[in-house]
Backbone as CSV, one residue per row, in Angstrom:
resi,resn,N_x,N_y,N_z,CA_x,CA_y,CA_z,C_x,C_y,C_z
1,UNK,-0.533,29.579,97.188,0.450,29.111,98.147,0.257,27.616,98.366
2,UNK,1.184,27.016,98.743,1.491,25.647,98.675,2.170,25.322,99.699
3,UNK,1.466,24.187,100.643,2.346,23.736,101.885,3.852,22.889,101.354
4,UNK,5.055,23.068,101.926,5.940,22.983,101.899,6.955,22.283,103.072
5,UNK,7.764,21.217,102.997,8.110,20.689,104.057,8.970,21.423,104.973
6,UNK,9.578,21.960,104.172,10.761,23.099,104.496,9.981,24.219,105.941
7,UNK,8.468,23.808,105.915,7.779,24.779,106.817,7.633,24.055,108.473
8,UNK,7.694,22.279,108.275,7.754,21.847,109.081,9.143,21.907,110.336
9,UNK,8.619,21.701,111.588,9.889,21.540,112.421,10.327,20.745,113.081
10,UNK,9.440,19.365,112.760,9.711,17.979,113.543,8.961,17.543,114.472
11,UNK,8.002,18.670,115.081,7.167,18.902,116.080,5.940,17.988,115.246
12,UNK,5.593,16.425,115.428,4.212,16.236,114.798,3.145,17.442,114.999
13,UNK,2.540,17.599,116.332,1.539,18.588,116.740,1.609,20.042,116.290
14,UNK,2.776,20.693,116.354,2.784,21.613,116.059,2.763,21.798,114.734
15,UNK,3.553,20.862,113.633,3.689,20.783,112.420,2.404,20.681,111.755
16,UNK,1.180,20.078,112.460,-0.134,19.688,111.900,-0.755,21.093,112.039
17,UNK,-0.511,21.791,113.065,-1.037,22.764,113.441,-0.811,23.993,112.476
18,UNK,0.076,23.868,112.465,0.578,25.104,111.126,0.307,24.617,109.971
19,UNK,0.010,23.556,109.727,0.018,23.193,108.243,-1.770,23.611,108.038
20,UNK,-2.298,23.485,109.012,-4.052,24.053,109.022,-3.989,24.949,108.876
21,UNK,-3.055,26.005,110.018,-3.174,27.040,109.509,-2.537,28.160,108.141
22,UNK,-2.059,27.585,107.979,-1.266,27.926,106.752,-3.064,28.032,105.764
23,UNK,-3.239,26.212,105.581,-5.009,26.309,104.390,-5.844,27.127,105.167
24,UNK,-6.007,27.774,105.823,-6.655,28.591,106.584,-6.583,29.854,105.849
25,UNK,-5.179,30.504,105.979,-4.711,31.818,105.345,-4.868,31.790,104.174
26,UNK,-4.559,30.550,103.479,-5.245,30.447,102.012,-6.157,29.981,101.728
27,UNK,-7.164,29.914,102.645,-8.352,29.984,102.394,-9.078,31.316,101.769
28,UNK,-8.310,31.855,103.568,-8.880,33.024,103.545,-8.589,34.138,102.343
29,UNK,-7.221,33.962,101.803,-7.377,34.799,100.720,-8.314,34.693,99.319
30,UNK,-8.580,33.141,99.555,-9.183,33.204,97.903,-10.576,33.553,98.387
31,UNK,-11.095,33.237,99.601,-12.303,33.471,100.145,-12.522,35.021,99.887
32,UNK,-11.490,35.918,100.396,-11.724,37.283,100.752,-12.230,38.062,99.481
33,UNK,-11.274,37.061,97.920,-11.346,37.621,97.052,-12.725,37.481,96.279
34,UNK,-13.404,36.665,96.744,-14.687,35.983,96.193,-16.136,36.432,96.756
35,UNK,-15.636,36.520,98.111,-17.034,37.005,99.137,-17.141,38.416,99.373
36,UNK,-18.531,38.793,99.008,-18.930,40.236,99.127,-19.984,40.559,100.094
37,UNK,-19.989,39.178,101.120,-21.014,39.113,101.853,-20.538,39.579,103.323
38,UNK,-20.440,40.469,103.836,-20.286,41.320,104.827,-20.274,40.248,106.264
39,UNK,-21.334,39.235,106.346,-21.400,38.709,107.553,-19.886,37.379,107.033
40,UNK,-20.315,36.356,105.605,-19.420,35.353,105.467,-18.132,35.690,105.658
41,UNK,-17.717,37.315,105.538,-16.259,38.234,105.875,-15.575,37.973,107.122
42,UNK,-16.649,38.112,107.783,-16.324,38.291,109.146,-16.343,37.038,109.735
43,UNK,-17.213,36.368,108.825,-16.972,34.867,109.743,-15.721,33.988,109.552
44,UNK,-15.411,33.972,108.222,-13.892,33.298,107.818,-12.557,33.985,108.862
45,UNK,-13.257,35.467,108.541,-11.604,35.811,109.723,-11.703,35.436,110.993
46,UNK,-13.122,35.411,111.598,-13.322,34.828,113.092,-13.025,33.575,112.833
47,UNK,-12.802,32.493,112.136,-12.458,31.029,112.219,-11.503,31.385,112.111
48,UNK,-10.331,31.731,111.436,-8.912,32.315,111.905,-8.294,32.668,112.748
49,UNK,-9.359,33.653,113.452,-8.717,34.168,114.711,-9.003,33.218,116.137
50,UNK,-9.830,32.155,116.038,-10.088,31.459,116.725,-9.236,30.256,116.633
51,UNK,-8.847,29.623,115.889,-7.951,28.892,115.323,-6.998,29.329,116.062
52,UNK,-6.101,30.555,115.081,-4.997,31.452,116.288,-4.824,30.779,117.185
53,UNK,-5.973,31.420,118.189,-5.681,31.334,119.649,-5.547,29.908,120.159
54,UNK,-6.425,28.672,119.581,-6.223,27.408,119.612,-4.724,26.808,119.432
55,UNK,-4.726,27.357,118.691,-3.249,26.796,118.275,-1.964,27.606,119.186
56,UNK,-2.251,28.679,119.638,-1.361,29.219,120.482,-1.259,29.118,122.014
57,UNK,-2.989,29.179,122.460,-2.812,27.960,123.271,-1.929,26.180,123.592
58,UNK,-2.523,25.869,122.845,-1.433,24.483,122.356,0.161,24.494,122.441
59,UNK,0.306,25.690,121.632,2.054,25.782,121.326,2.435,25.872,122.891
60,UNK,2.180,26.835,123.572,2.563,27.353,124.847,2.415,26.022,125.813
61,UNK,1.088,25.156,125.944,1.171,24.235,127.051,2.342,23.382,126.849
62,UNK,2.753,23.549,125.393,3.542,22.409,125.157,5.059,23.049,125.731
63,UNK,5.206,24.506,125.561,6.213,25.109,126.263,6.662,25.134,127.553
64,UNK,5.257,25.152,128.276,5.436,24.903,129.708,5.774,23.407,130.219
65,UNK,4.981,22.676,129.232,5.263,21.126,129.483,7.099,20.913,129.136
66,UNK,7.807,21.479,128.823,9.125,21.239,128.170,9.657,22.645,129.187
67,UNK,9.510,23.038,130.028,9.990,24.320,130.641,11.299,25.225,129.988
68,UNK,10.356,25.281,128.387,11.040,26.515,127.540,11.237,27.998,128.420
69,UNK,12.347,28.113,128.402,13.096,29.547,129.090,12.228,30.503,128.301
70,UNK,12.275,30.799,127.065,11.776,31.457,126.235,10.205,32.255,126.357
71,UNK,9.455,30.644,126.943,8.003,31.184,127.038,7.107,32.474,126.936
72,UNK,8.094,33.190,127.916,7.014,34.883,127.636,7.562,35.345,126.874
73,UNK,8.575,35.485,126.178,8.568,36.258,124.873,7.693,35.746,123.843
74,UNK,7.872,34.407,124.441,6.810,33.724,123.211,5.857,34.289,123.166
75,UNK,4.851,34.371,124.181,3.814,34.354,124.749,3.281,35.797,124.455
76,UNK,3.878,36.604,124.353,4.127,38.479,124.009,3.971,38.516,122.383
77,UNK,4.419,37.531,121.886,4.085,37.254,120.444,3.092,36.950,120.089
78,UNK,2.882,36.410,120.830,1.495,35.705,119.955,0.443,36.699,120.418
79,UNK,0.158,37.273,121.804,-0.695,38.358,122.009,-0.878,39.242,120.597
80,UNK,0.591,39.879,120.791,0.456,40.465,119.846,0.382,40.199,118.194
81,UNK,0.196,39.197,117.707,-0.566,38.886,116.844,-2.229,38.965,116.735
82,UNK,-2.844,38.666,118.132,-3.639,38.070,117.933,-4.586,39.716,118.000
83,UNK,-3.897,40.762,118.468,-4.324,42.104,118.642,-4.152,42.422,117.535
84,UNK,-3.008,42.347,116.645,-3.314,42.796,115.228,-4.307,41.928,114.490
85,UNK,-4.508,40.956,114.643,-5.628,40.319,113.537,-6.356,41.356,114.252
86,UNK,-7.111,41.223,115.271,-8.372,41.452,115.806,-8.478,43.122,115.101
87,UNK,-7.687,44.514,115.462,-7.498,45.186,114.964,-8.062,44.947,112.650
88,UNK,-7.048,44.622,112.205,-7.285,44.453,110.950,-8.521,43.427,110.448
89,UNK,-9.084,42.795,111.782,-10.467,42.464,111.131,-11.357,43.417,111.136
90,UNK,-11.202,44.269,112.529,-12.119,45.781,112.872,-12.087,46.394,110.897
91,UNK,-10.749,46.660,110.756,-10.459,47.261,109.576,-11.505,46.873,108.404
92,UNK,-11.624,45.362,108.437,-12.051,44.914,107.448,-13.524,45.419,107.247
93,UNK,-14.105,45.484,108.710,-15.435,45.193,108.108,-16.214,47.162,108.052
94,UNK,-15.221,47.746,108.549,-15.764,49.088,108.312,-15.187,50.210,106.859
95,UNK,-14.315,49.315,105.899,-14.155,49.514,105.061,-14.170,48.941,103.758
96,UNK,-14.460,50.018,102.901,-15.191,48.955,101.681,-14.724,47.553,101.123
97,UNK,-15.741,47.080,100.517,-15.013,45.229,99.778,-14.177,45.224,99.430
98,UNK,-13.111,44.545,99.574,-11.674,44.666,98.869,-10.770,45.360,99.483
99,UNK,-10.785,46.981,100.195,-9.953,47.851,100.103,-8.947,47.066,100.847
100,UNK,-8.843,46.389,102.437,-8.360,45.790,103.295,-8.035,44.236,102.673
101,UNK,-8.170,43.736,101.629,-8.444,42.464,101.894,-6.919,41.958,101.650
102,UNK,-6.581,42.947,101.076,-4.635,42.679,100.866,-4.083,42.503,101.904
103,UNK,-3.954,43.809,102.770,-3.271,44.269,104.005,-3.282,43.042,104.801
104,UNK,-4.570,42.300,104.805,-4.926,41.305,105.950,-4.056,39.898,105.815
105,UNK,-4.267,39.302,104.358,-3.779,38.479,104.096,-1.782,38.581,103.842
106,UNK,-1.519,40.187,103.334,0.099,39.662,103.273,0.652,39.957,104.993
107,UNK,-0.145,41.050,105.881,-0.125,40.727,107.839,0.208,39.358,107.677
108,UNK,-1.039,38.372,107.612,-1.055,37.023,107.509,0.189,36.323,107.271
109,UNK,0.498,36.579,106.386,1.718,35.422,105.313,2.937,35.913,105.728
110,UNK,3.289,37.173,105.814,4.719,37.430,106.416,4.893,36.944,107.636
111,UNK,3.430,37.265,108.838,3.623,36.953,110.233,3.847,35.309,110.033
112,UNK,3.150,34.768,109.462,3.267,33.057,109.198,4.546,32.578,109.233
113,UNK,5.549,33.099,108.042,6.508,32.785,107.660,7.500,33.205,108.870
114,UNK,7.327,34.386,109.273,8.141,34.908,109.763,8.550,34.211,111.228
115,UNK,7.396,34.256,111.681,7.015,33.141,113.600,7.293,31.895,113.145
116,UNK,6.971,31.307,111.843,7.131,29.689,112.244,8.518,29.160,112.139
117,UNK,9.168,30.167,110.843,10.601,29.521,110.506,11.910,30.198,110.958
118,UNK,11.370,31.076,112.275,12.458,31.783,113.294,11.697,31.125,114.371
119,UNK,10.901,32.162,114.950,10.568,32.041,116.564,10.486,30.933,116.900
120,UNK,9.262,30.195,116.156,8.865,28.786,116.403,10.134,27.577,116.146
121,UNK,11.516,28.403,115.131,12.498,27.311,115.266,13.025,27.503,116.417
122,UNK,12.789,28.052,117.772,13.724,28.150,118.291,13.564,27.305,119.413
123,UNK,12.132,27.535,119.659,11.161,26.278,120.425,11.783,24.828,120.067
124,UNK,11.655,24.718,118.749,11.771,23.120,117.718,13.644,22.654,118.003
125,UNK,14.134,23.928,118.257,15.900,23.418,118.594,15.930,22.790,119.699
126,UNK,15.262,23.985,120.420,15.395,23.430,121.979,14.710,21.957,122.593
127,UNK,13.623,21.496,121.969,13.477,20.565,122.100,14.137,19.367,121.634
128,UNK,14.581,19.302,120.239,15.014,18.623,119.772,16.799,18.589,120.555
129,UNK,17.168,19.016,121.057,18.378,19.404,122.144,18.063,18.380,123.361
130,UNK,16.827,18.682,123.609,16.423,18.252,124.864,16.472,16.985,124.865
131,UNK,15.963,16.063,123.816,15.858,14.688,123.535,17.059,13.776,123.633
């Protein structure tokens, strides 16, 4: 996978933010495919899931700072992301090398695609409206 401008939304901060996380997710896949080390497993997805929340933190102050209507749906999203990683990391580490390592990463890449170039456009309209 390859960062792409088409992923950006005009948002410097936010745009930087996703673009990490994006090498993150592809990190994590070539990582997942390489490491058989049970603890380095768990640690790459915990820098992910920590990340996450960093970055979703962020998105949101910036929501409240711009008094996006939207906010708690937002905000319901991203929870629930951050319950499915947490969930499919559980997955990861109580089942054998490999079996999970798909599931995690295409979770990953659809939710990516899916939140940044809908939900997150909708944030990026409204601001850009606002200006």
């Amino acid at each position: 996978m390859e960062w792409q401008t088409k992923y950006e939304l005009g948002i410097e901060d936010i745009d930087y933010q996703h673009h990490f996380f994006f090498n993150l997710i592809t990190r994590l896949a070539n990582e997942l495919k390489e490491a058989n080390n049970l603890d380095y497993r768990a640690r790459i997805i915990s820098e992910l899931n920590a990340y996450a929340r960093f970055h979703f933190i962020s998105e949101e102050n910036m929501m409240i700072r711009s008094r996006y209507p939207g906010i708690e749906e937002h905000k319901i999203l991203h929870f629930e992301l951050i319950d499915q990683l947490s969930a499919r990391q559980s997955m990861l580490m109580i089942e054998p090398l490999g079996k999970g390592d798909e599931v995690i990463v295409t979770f990953l890449i659809e939710w990516f695609f899916h939140h940044t170039m809908t939900i997150d456009r909708l944030f990026a309209d409204y601001l850009h409206r606002k200006k």
